[in-house]
N, C-alpha and C positions, 0 to 999 in steps of 0.2 A: 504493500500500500504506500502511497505518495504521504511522505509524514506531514502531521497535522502543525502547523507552524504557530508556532507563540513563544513569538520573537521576546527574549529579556528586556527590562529598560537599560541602556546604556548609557554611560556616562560622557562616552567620546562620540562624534560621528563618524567617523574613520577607524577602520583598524589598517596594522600594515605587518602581513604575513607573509613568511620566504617565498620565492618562489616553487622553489625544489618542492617547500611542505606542501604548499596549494596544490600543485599538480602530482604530489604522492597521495594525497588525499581524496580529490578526483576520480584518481585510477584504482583507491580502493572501495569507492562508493561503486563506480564500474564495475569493478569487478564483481562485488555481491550479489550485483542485478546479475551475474551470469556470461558478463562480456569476457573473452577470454582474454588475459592478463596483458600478452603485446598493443593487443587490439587498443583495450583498456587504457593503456597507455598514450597511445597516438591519439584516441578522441579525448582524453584529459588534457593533456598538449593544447587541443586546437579549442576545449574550451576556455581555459584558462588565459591563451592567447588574448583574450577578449580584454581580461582586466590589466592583461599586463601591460597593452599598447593604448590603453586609454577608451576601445570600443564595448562600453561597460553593457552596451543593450544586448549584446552577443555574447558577454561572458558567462559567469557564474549564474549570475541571475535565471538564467534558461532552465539551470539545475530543475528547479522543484517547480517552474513554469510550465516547461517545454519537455523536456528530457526524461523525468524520471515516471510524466502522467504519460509519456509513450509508451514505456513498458508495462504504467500499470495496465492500460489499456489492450496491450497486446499490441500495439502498430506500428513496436519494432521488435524484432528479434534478437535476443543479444547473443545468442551462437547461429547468426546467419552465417553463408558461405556463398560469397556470389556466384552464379553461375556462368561459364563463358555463351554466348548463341550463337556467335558467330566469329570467326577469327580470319584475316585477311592479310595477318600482315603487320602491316603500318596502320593497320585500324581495327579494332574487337569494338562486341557487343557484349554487355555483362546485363544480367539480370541479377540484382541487388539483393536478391530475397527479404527484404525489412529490415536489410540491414542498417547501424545507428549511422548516418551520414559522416558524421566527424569522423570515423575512421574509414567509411569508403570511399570516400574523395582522396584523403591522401594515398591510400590503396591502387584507386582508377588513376591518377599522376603517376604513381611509381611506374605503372604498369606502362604510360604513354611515353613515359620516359626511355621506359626500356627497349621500345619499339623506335623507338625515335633516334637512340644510340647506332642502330642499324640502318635507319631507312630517313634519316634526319628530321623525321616529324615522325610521331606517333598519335594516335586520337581512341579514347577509350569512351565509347556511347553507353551510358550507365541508365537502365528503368526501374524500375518500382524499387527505388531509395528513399532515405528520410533523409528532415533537415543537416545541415552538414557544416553547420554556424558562420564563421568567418571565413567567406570564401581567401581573404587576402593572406592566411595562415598557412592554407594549401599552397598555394602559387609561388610563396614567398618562398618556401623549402626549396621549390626546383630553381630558383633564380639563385640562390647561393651556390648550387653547383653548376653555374654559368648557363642553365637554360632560360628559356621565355617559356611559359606557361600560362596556358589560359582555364579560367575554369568559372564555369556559367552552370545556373539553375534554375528552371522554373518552379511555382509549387503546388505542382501535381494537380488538382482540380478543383484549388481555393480559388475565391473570387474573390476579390475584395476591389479591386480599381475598374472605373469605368475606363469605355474610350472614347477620346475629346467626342463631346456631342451625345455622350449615347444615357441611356438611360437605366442599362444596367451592368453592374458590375462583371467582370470577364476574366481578369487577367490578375497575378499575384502582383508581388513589389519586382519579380523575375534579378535577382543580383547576378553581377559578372565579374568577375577580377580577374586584368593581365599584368604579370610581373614578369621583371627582368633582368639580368643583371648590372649594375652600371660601373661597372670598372673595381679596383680589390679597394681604392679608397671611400668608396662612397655606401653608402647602405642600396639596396634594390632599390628598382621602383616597382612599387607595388598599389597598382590601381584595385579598389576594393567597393563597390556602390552597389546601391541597388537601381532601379529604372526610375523608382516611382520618386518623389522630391527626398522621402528621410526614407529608410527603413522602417517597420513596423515598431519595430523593440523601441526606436528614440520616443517614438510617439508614447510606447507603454509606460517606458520612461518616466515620462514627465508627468505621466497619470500618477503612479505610484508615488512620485515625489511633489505632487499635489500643484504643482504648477500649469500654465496656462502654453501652449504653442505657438510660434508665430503664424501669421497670416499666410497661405502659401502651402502649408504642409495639408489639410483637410480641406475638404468640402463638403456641405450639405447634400440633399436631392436635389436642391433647385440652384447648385452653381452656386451657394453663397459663403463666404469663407470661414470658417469653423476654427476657433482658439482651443476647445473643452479637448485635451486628448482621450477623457474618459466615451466619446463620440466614440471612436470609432468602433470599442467594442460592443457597444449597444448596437452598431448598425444604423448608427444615424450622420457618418462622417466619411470620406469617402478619399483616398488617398490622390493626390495630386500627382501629375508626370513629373519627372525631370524636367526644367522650363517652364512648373506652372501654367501659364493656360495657353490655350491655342497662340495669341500675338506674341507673345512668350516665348514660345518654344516647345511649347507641352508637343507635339508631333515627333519632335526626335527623343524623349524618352518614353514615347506612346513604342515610335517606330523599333528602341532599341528592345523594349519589351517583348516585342512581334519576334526581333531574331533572339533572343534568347527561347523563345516558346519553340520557334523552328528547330533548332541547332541543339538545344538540350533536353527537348519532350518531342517532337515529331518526328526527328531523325532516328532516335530508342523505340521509338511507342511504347509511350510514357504518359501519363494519363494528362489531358489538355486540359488549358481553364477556358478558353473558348468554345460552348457547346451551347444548343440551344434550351438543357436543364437551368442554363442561368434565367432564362425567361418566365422566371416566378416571383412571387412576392410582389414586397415595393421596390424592388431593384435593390435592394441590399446585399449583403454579403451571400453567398452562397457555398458548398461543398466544402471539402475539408483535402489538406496537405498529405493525400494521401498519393503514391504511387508517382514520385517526385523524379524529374528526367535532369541527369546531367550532361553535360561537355568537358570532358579533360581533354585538352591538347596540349603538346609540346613540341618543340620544337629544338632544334640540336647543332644551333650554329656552326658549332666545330664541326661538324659530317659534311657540312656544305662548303666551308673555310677555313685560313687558320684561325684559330679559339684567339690564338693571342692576340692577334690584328682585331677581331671582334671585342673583345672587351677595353682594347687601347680606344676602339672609335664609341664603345659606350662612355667612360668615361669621359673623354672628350665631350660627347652630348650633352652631358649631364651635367661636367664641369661648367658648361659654357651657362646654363644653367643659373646654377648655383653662385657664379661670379658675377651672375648680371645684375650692375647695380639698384637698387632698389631705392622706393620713394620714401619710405621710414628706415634709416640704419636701425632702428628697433626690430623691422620683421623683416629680415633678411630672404630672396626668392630661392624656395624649394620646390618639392615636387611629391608627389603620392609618394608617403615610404618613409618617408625621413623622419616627419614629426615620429610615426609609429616607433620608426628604430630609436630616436631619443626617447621616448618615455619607456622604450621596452628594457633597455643600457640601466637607467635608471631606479622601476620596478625589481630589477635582476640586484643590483648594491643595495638596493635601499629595503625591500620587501613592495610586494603588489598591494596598494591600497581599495580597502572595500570598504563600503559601506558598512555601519556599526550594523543596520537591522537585515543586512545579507549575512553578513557573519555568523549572526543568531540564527539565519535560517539555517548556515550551515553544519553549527552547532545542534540543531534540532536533527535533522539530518543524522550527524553522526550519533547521536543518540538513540534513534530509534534504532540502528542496525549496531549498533553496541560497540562504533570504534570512537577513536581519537581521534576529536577534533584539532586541528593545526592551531599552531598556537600564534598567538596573534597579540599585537602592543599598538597602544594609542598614537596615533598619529597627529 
């Protein structure tokens, strides 16, 4: 059972716990649910990833949200074995079995990786998967050993966004992340977003933390702008594209939404959010995050050229970048990746910081399954 949470008062609002401990802890909450202990391992990684780089709606928090009512539920398997369906090469098809996403994703990368060592790209078409959290976590792994990795998902037959114009909801947040390497001095670049304006989690975010949203993020039924994050799970708010509205820009992350559905649910047959089941109710939210399609590709610079001239003309890129002078000497010009790696360098010396009433959840947590909670000091 999903433990029943009654969070302590604390004294602090922050705690700040090692990282090692966080992600030893993680991997033994995983493992109890039945995930075997490697596995275990790589999806504690990739959630804990979340608080370490500052992307806190992806982190821990998911634990007793997202992750641990999958299993009560049954809607993921924690000794899934994906299966292969088709194999070509420089391109497989795996069927997921329910398996937990945070380790099949980095799993489906390895695996495009490996294909891609031989044939300079490989592409691993993943179907009936669960969520798989910080796609920029996956990505970023293969960019430190000098590849480019892409990795994109839809969410399986959630509806939650309309499209410009329409009247009912269709399509997920659909996230995409391509990472790279940019030379030995600089951290990756690691692009990490979703299509729609924030991700769902910021929006839940700021419910939980009882705050209000900017203009921009939601919408009403009738096109009118929504601040209440608590909207959206009532089914009364309605997620905005990339670019906000049609004069905006909302078309190109309507349109980026469109290929991620093609490219990581149609090319698997992997369960679509566009179907005409959305044509009920008030047009509200519809279906649920089941039978979730992804996109691993990589690609293998070196197979193509030499690696070294590749990574001299990334850095190069990147430096040119990073040197460009800026209009505040306070916020010097970066790129996707950086902040992430400074606050990850950081969390690593210092301990990962969380919230006092998440740490209580995780403390509730380890209580109920009868381990040790990570210890943790006021920040």
């Amino acid at each position: 059972m999903t433990p029943t949470m009654k969070p302590a008062t604390s004294t602090a609002t922050t705690v700040r716990i090692p990282h090692g401990a966080l992600t030893d802890f993680a991997t033994e909450v995983l493992t109890r649910r039945g995930v075997p202990p490697i596995r275990a391992r790589t999806a504690a990684e990739a959630l804990v990833y979340g608080d370490l780089t500052g992307l806190r709606s992806h982190g821990l928090a998911n634990l007793t949200r997202l992750y641990l009512p999958l299993f009560d539920s049954g809607r993921v398997r924690p000794d899934a074995e994906p299966k292969v369906l088709a194999d070509r090469g420089a391109s497989v098809l795996l069927d997921a079995g329910l398996g937990l996403g945070l380790w099949v994703a980095s799993e489906a990368l390895d695996l495009a990786a490996e294909r891609a060592a031989e044939h300079g790209i490989g592409l691993v078409s993943v179907r009936n998967a669960t969520h798989f959290g910080c796609a920029g976590h996956h990505t970023g792994r293969l960019a430190e050993r000098d590849l480019v990795a892409v990795l994109a998902s839809n969410c399986g037959r959630q509806r939650i966004a309309r499209p410009p114009g329409g009247r009912y909801a269709m399509l997920g947040t659909n996230p995409l992340s391509i990472a790279a390497p940019a030379g030995p001095e600089l951290p990756p670049f690691v692009l990490d977003m979703s299509t729609t304006a924030v991700p769902t989690g910021r929006i839940r975010q700021a419910a939980r933390a009882g705050q209000e949203i900017p203009e921009g993020w939601l919408e009403d039924a009738h096109g009118r702008p929504v601040t209440d994050p608590g909207a959206l799970d009532r089914g009364e708010g309605y997620p905005l594209w990339l670019g906000g509205r049609p004069e905006t820009g909302a078309y190109k992350g309507y349109g980026l939404a469109l290929l991620v559905e093609v490219l990581a649910a149609l090319v698997p047959g992997a369960g679509l959010g566009p179907a005409p089941e959305a044509y009920t109710g008030n047009g509200g939210p519809t279906g649920r995050d089941d039978d979730i399609g992804f996109l691993a590709l990589v690609i293998a610079p070196g197979v193509l050229r030499p690696v070294d001239g590749f990574l001299a003309d990334a850095e190069g890129m990147f430096r040119a970048l990073t040197d460009c002078p800026p209009l505040d000497a306070a916020a010097p010009v970066a790129y996707p990746g950086v902040r992430e790696a400074e606050l990850a360098a950081a969390a690593r010396a210092d301990g990962v910081v969380l919230d006092a009433a998440l740490y209580d959840e995780l403390k509730a947590v380890a209580g109920d399954l009868g381990i040790s909670a990570p210890e943790g000091r006021h920040a």
